[in-house]
N, C-alpha and C positions, 0 to 999 in steps of 0.2 A: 252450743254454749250452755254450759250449766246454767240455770234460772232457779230462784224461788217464788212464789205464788204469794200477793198479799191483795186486800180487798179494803178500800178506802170507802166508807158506810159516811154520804151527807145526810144528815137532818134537816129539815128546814129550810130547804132553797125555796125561790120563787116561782123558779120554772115545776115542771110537771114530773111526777117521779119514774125516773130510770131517766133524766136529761138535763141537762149544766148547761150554762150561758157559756160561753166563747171565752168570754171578760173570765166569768170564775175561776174555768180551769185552768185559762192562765195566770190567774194571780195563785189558786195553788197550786199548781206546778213549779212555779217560780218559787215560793217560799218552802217546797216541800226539796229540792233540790239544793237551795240555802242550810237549809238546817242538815241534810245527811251530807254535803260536800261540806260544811265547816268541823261536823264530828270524826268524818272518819279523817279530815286533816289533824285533828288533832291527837287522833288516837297513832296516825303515822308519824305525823310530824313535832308532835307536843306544842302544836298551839293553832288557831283554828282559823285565825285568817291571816291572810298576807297580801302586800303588794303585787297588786301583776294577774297577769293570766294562768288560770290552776293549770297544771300539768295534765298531759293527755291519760295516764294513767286514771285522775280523778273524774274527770269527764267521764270517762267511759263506764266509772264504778256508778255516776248516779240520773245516767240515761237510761232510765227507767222505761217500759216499753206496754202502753197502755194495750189490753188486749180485749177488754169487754167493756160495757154498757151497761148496768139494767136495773131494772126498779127492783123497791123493799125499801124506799126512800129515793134514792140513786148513789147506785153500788158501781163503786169503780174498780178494774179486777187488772192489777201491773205485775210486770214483774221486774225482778231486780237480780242483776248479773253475781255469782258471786266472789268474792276478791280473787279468788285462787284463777280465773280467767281472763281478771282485766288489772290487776295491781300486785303479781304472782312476785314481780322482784320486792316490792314494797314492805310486804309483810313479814317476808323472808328476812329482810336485814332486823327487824324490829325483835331488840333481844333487852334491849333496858324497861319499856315501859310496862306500867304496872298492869294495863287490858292489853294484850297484845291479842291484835286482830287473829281470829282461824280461816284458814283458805274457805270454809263453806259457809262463813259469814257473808252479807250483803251491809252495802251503804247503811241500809234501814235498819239491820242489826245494831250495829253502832250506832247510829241516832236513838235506834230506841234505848239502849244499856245508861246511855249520859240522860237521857230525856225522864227514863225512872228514876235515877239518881237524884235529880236537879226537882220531880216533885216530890219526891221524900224530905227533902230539903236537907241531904246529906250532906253536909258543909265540911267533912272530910273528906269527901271524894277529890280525884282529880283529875275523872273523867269530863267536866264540863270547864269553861274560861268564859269570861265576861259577855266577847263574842257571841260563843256558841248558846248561851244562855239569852243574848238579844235577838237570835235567830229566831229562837223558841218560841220567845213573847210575839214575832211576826203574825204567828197564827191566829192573834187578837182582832188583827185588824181582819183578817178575813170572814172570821165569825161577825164581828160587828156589821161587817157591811152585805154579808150574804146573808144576814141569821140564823147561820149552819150550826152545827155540833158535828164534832168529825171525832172517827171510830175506825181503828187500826187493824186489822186481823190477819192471822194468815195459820194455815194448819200444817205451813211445812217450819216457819222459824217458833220456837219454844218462846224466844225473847218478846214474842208482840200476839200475845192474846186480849183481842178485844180492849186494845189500850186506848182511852179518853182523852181528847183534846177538847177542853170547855177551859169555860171562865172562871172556876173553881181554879182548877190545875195549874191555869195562866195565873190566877193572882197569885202563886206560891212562885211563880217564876221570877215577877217582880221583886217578888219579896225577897228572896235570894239572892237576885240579881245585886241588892242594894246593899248589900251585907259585903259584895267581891271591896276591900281596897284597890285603886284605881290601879295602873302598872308603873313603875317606877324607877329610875336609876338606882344601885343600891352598889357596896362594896360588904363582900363578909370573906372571912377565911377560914378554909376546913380542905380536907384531904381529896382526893380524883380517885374513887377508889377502881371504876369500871370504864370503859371509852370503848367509842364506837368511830373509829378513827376514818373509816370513808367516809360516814356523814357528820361529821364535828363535834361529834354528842360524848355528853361524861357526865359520872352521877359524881357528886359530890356527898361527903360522911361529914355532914359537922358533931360540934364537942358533945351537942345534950344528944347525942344519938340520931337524931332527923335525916334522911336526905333529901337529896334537890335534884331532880333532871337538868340538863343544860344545853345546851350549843355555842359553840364558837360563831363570830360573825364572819363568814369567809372570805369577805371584803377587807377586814381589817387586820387576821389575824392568820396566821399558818397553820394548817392542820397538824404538821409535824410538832409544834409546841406541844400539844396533849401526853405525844408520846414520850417528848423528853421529859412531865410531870406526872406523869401514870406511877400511882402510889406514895407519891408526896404531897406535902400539905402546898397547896397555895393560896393564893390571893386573888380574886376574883371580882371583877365592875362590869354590869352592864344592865341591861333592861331585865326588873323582876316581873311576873305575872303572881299574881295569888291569888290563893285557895279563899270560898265564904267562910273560913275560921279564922283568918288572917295570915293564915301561914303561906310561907314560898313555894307555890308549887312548881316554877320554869324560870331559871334565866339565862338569856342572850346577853353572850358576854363577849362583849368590844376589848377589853384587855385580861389578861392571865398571866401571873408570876408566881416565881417562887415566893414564900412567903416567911416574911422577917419578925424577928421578937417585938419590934415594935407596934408590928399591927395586931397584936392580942385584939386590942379594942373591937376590932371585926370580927372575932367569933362570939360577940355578944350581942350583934346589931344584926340577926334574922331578920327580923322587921321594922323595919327603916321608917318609924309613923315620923319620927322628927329627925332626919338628914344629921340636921344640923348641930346635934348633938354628940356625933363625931368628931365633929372639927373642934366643937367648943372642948372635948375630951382632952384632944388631942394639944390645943393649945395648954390646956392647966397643969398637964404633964409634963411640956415643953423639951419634945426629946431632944437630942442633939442634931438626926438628921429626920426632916417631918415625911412620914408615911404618903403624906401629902404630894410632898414634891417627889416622890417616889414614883405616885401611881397617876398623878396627872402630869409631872414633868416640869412645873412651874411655879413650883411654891414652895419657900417664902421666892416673891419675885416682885414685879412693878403691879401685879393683881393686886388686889384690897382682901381683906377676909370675906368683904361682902360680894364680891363677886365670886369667891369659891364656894360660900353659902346659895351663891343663885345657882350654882352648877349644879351641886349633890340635889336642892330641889327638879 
């Protein structure tokens, strides 16, 4: 199996150097396996955690295989598989997103790529999600409680030279962190201009030029609708993720339709900070048949307005 060489450098343990507590290296192996299984999910999957047990392809990218011991502090020397040997179909489908993984990438190359991003505090990027960025901060509590500083190296990946994990770095992750708006139900309409029709995925082109990665929820909706809207504009509801500038960077979408003159109002509602401003639109206009009852099925009906207001929150 193909392998790359990297060298995990503690400072500051208790124990004596070139040797780690039991406890330690389980608590960072546990949080070092968190952080590169939720990036490279994201970079595969466009979004970084999920319900359920990972898929055996991800396992296998971030069972890392410790191979030395030794002092200079205490130097830990792993290696990590690279995709092209344990996630060879995974990468291969991946043709929408904007980092699209390389076969002689590792787990750690991706964690590392989102991990520089996220402390540069690139709030354009949309290599990191709320998630992947609470993984990050993990590495706080291990410095706190081992009073380590941890240092990244390896002389066969380019992406991870002598990269710093301190309390400097973590407080830009907080800080970051707190800038993501929460994830949200949201409805907007704009065009499907690209689909990835075996895994439910389509980019969407709205009016000011943007686009938006996506997925179908395959529980709720047919794969085949994609193809029957592949390059027409539609209408689109379901769970948004966003970017630290406030913008959409993923949404999982529970319904998809063609899309009608009177949903204009949705290609101006990108970011959804007040829901309800829709609906209140939508009432002052008072079309003849409501957008509403359209895309949720029940309104005007025996609902109240304020229970269609608790929904869109």
């Amino acid at each position: 199996m193909k392998t790359i060489k990297y060298q995990i450098k503690l400072q500051g343990l208790k124990t004596a150097p070139g040797s780690i507590s039991i406890y330690a290296l389980k608590d960072l192996s546990s949080i070092l396996v968190e952080n590169t299984e939720r990036a490279l999910r994201l970079a595969v999957e466009g979004y970084s955690l999920k319900k359920g047990q990972p898929p055996k392809w991800l396992k296998d990218a971030v069972n890392f295989n410790i191979t030395k011991l030794s002092k200079g502090s205490t130097l830990i020397d792993i290696e990590a598989p690279e995709l092209s040997e344990v996630a060879a179909d995974q990468i291969e489908q991946q043709n929408l997103w904007i980092a699209v993984p390389k076969p002689q990438d590792t787990a750690l190359t991706i964690w590392a790529n989102s991990f520089n991003k996220a402390i540069a505090e690139d709030a354009e990027s949309d290599i990191y999600d709320r998630d992947l960025l609470n993984s990050f901060y993990g590495f706080n509590e291990f410095i706190e409680k081992y009073s380590a500083t941890i240092e990244i190296n390896s002389n066969q990946d380019r992406r991870i030279s002598r990269m710093s994990i301190n309390e400097k770095e973590l407080s830009k992750i907080k800080r970051l962190t707190s800038t993501i708006p929460e994830s949200r139900k949201i409805i907007l309409s704009a065009k499907i201009d690209v689909i990835e029709h075996k895994n439910g995925r389509f980019k969407l082109n709205l009016e000011n030029g943007e686009t938006i990665l996506g997925e179908i929820d395959r529980q709720l909706l047919d794969l085949e609708i994609m193809r029957d809207h592949w390059g027409k504009k539609v209408t689109v509801r379901g769970i948004a993720d966003f970017k630290a500038n406030g913008k959409m960077r993923f949404i999982k979408a529970d319904m998809l339709k063609p899309f009608d003159d009177y949903e204009k109002p949705f290609e101006d509602y990108l970011i959804y900070e007040e829901p309800k401003e829709i609906v209140h639109h939508i009432i002052k206009e008072k079309p003849k048949v409501s957008p509403l009852q359209e895309i949720w099925g029940k309104w005007p009906s025996d609902e109240s307005i304020e229970q269609i207001l608790d929904e869109l929150d």
